[in-house]
Structures are given as C-alpha cells and as structure tokens.
N, C-alpha and C positions, 0 to 999 in steps of 0.2 A: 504494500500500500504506500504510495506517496503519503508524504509528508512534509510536513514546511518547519523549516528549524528558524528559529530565529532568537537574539539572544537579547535576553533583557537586560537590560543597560541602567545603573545608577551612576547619572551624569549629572555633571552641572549644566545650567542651561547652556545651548549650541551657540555659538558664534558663526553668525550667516556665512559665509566665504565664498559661494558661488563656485563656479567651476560644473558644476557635474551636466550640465544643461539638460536633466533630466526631469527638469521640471520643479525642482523642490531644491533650494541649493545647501551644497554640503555644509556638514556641521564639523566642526573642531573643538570635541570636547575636550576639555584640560586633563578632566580623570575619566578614568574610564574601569570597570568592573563589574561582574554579571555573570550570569550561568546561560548555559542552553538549554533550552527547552522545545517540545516537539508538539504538534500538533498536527492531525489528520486532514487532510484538505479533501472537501464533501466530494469531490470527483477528480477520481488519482487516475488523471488522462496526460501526464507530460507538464504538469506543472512547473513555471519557469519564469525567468526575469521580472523577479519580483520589483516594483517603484513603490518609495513612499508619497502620499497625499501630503496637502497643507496643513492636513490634522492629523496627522500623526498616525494613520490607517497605513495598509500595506494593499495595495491592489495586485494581483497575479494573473498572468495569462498564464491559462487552463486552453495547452494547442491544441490539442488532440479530442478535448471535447469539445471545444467551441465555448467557449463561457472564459469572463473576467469574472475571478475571485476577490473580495475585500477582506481583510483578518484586521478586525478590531481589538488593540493588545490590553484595550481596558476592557472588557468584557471577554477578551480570546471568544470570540465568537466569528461565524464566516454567514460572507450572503454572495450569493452570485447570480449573476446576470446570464444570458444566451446570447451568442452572438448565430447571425444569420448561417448557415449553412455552408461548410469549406472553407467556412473565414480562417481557421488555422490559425489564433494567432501565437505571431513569434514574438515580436520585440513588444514592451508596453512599456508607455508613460505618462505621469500626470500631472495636467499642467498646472500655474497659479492657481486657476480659477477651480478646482477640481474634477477638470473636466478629463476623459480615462482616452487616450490614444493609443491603437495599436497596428501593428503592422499584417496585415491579410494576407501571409503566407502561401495559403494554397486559393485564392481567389482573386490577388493580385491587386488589392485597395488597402484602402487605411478606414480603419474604423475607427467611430467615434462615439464614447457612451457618456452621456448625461447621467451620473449616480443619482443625482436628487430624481428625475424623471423616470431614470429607466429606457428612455428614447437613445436608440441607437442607428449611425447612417453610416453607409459605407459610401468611399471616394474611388472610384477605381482610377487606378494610372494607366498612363497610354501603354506602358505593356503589359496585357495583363497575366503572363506569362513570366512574368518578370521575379516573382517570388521576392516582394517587401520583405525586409528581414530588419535590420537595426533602425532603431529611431533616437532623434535629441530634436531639442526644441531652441531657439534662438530665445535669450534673455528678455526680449518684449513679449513673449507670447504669441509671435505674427505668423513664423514661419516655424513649419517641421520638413528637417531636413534625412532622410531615410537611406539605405544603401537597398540595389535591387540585385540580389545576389546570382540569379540563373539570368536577369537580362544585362548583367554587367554594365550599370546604370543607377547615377545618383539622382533620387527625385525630390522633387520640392513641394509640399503643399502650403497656398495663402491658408492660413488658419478660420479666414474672415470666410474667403468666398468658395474654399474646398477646391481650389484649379490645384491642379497637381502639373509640371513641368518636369523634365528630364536630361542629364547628362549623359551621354556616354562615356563609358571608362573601360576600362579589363582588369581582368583579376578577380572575378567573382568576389567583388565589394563584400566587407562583412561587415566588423563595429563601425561606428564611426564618432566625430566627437565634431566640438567648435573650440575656436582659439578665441582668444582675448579680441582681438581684428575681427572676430565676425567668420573667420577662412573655415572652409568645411573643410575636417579632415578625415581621412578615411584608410581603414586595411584593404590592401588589395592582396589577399592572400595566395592567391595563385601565382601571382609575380611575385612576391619576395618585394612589396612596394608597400610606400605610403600615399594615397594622392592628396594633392591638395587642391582647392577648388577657390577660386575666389568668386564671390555672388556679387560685385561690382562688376568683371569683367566677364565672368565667363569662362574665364582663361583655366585652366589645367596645368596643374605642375608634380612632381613625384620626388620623393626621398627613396635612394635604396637602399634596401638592407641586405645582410647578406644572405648568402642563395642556404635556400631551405628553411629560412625562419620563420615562414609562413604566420605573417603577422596577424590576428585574429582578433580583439577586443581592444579599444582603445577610452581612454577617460580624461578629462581636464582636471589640472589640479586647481585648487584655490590659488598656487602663486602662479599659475598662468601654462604652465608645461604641461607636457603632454605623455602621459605613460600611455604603452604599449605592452602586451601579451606577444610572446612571438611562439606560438606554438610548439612549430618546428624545432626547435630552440629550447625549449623549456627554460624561457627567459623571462624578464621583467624589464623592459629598457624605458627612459627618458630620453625625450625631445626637446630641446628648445624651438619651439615653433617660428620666432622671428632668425635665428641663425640656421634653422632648417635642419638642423644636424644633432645624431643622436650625442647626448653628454654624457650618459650614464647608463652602464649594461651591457655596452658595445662591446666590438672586439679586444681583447687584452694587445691592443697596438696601440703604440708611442707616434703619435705623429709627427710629422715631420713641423710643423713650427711647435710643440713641445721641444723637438730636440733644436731650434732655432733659438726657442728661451733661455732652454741650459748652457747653447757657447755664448747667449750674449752676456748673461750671468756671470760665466766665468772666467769672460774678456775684463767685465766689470771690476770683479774681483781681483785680477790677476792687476789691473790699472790701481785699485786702491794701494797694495802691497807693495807696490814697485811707488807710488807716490800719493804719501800718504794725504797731504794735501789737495789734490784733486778728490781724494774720493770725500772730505768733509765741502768740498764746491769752491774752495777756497782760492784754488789753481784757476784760471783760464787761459785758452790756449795763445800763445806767445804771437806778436803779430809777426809775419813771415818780411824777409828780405825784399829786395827788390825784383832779384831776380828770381825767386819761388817762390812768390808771388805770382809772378807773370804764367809763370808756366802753371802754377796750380788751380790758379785765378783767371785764367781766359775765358771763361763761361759766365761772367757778368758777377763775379765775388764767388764765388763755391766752384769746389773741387769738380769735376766731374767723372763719373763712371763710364764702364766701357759702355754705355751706349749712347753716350753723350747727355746722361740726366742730370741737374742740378744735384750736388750731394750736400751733406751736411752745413749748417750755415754756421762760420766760424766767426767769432769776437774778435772783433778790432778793436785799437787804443790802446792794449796792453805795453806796458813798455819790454824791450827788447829783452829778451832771457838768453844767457850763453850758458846751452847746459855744460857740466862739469863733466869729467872721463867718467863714463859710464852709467851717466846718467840718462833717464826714459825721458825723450822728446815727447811731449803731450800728443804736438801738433804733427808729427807724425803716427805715432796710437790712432790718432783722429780720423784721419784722412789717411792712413798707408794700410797697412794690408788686413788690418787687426778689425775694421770696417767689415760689413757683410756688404759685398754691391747689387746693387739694384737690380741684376743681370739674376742675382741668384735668387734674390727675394722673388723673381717674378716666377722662376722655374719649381723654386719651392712650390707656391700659391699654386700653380699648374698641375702640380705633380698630387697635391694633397687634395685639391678639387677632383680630380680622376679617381683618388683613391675613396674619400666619401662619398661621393654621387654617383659613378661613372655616367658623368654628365660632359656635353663638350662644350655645351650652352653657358655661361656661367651667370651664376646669381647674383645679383645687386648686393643682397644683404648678406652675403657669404663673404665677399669681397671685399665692405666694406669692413666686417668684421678683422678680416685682417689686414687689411690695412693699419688699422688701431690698434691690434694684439699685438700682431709678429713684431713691430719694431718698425717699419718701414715709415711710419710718419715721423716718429723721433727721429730715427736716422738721416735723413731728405723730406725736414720740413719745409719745402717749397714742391712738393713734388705733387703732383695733381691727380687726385684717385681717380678721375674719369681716364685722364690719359693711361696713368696704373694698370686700372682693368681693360683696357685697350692690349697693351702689351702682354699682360697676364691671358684674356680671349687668342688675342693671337697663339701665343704658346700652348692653350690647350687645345685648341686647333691643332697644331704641329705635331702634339705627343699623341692626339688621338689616331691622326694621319699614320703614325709611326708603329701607333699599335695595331692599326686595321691590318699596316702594308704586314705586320713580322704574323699576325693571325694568320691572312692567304698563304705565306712562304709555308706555314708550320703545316696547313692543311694539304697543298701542294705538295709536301716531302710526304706527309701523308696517302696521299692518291697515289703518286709516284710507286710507292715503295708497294702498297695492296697489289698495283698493277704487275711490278714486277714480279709478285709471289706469283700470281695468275698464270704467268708464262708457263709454259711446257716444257 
C-alpha cells in the first residue's frame, strides 16, 4: 500500500526566501527536529510530487488514479478530488492563490483545480502527445512554465487566459526551475545538457555536462543558484546561473585560471621576499631612462605585448632608483617576463571555455567573468573587454577548427586501418 511519509517538524516560524517557484516559497528554518510518520493515502495508484499550499496542507498527484490528494497535518486527514479521464497527473503545484496545477501526462494538458469549488478545467497544449511532465510557476503568478518530455518541448501557459505556447528543445526535457532573471531552466536529460530559455527573447542557450550524467531534477535556491540531480552520476551539482557554469559537484579538475591564480600568487609572493617594500605598496616602479623608455614606451606610455596590446600602466615621477648588485628591478618584474601576456590570457580563456561548455560560440557573461577573475584587467588596465573577447572568439574558433580537423585525421586512421583488415 502506498503511503505518504512526511515529517513533522518543531520549527521556528519560516523565513520567506523564495526560490522554489513552486508556488509557496521556501522556508529556512533556524532549528529544525521531528520524527517521521506515515500515513495511508485513500488511493495507493503512484502517488507522487507532493506541493505545499498557503496553508500549510500538502496536495498530491494520485497519477495512476486520476485524483489530487490534500493531507491536512492538523487533523492528518485526506480529501480528494477526480480528475477527468487519462489526465495522469505527473508534476503538481500550488499557486498563491491556492489554486492546484498539474501536469496531464497521459492527455497532454494542464489541469486546473479550484479546492474551494471542486471545479476543474483542463488546457491542452498544441502537442498533445507531448507528455507535460515538470511544472514551476513565475513569482507573479502569470505564467506556468512546464517541460514536455516525449515532444521534446518547453511550454508556456498565461495563467489568466489558459493559451498554452511552445519551445522546441531535445533531450527529452524533464525538471525544470527559474532563475533570479526570470530565465527558464531546464534538464535535458538525454543530452547530458542544461537548456536555458530566455522568455524576452526566445533565444535558447545550453550548459554541458559531462557525458552520462543525465541531468534529471533541478531547484532554485533562496540565494539564487541552481542545484541539479545528475542521475547518471549519482551527483548533487551547483550552478551559478549568471556565470553559467557548474561551481560545485563538478568534475575533481583544477582549471586552468585556478592554476593562472596560483603563478600569479606566487609571482606575488616570490616579488614580496625579494623586496620587501613593494609588497607593503610602498615601492613604485622607478621611472625608466630615456632610452627604455623609448623602446618600452612606443605604444602611447605602456609596454606592449606580443600582439601589440597596451600592457600594464606604469607610475611616473618617481625619482630615478640605481639598483644595487643584485638587487630585483621592480620595473622589470613588471613588465619582463615575470608578467603573464595577453597572448596567453586569451588562449587560457579559449582553452577553458572548450573545456566547460564545449561551446565555440562564447558567452558575454562567461567572458566577462574573466576578465575580472583571471587577472587580465589588473594586469592591462586599458585593455578593452569587447576587443578581449574578440580575440578570445577568434581563438576559440581556431582550437575548435583544430579539434574538428585532429577528430577527421583520428576517424580517417580509423576507416583506413578497418579497410585494410578487410583485404584478403
């Protein structure tokens, strides 16, 4: 016999925090302690995804029988409703108003139950074949946004006027969530993807993961991130939704600007030890000669790197320093080799966008992000991110080019080599 466990909880009152768009937003209780307890649910037909109400009830879609369930935890009592024929439902949720939304699995609508009336309407979507499966709600209450898992299609319903609209995607769509922006996020489980959907533009965009994690449930947190279920996996991973990239859960690899932090770290360090007074700020770099100047200085005041970029902007007016035998020239530290150049910053960037995304496209916010982390704006603060990720798109251009061309060679020695077993 089914049964519904749920645990009773002596908490201090909930602190709103939002996040869960599941209609009721999450609580963050301080303490927390309680037992489990079971109860029998009047019709044990695949009962599942249970939502809390405004008042503190627990509604249940009953798939297998066609009925939403309520379990009242002050009276532990159950009432349920019928829903029309095949409705099936899979996902349920309920809104401010207490109003019960679910998703018509095997009829291919969304349904809608009025608790106080008992009136209930279903919406069908244009596919209806499509098998609604996960539901969340937008924070005003206007829009439900659903994944359609056998028509590989994200849909929309106005709340108001019941018009249902639709995305296509792949990956047989399964949880889904919303971010802080509004962006509909989504498991595409079949591809090893996350999509993301912006409902300004329309536009489509994807995080990958890696192959077999078969991403499946996903949730908002109160502070804005995004956890993920990766099935495949048997994981638990965090998103940062604005840098697009997993932070936490991912693969046990050191990325390549982590390892870009550690020499800058330890250029830093190695510059404090060798002169003590630079590393309290106290040092600044010695104004150069005339003649290295000229040569260092042809670029309008700053160094420049092998590709001709403006590099670091060095302090004038200092009076002339004659270092002592053996002592550390600042202003070569600065400017000579000890510098990471612009050439590498950008290969870096290129190289570690391939290895997060395997994207060739690059993203604004990925971009800009490092920008500001890796070092590159400290190091060539005149240097201009638009032009940046110009250079940085080019090069990942170049290494994707590099990886298609060495893919054909591998697949070719491949053909090659079958062909020749074949021979007689």
């Amino acid at each position: 016999m089914n049964t519904l466990s749920l645990i009773l909880a002596l908490i201090s009152p909930l602190a709103l925090a939002g996040g869960s768009h599941y209609g009721t937003p999450a609580g963050t209780p301080a303490r927390f302690s309680g037992q489990v307890s079971e109860w029998p649910v009047p019709t044990p037909a695949f009962a599942r995804d249970p939502a809390v109400a405004p008042d503190g009830a627990l509604f249940i879609a009953v798939m297998a029988g066609d009925k939403v369930a309520r379990f009242d935890p002050a009276s532990q009592s159950f009432k349920e409703w019928d829903l029309p024929p095949k409705h099936h439902p899979h996902g349920l949720l309920v809104d401010r108003k207490g109003i019960v939304w679910t998703t018509g699995n095997g009829n291919g609508t969304i349904g809608r139950l009025d608790p106080a009336t008992g009136a209930v309407r279903e919406f069908p979507a244009p596919t209806r074949d499509g098998g609604p499966h996960t539901l969340v709600i937008s924070d005003d209450g206007s829009t439900i946004w659903f994944t359609l898992q056998s028509g590989d299609r994200i849909g929309r319903l106005d709340t108001a006027s019941g018009k249902i609209t639709e995305t296509p995607t792949s990956g047989g769509p399964y949880g889904i969530t919303l971010d802080r922006q509004g962006r509909v996020w989504f498991c595409r489980m079949g591809d090893d993807r996350l999509g993301i959907l912006d409902p300004a533009t329309g536009k489509l965009a994807e995080l990958v993961l890696p192959e077999g994690s078969r991403p499946r449930r996903m949730a908002t947190a109160p502070d804005g991130s995004v956890w993920v279920t990766l099935y495949g996996h048997n994981k638990l991973v965090q998103v940062d939704p604005a840098a697009r990239r997993v932070v936490r859960g991912g693969p046990a690899r050191r990325s390549a600007r982590r390892r870009l932090r550690g020499h800058r770290g330890r250029r830093r360090h190695r510059l404090g030890q060798r002169n003590p007074q630079r590393q309290r700020g106290a040092l600044q770099p010695p104004q150069q000669s005339a003649a290295r100047g000229e040569a260092a200085h042809a670029g309008g005041g700053h160094p420049q790197d092998d590709r001709g970029c403006p590099g670091p902007a060095l302090v004038h007016g200092q009076p002339e320093r004659t270092p002592g035998p053996g002592a550390l020239d600042a202003q070569t530290i600065i400017a000579g080799a000890a510098m990471t150049k612009l050439s590498e910053y950008v290969e870096i960037a290129a190289m570690e966008y391939l290895l997060e995304t395997g994207q060739d496209e690059l993203d604004a916010h990925w971009i800009a992000e490092f920008f500001q982390d890796s070092g590159v704006q400290e190091d060539y603060p005149r240097q201009d991110l638009v032009a940046f990720a110009a250079m940085v798109q080019k090069e990942l251009t170049k290494q994707s080019e590099r990886a298609g061309k060495q893919t054909r060679f591998q697949l070719d020695k491949i053909v090659h080599f079958v062909r020749q077993r074949r021979k007689p």
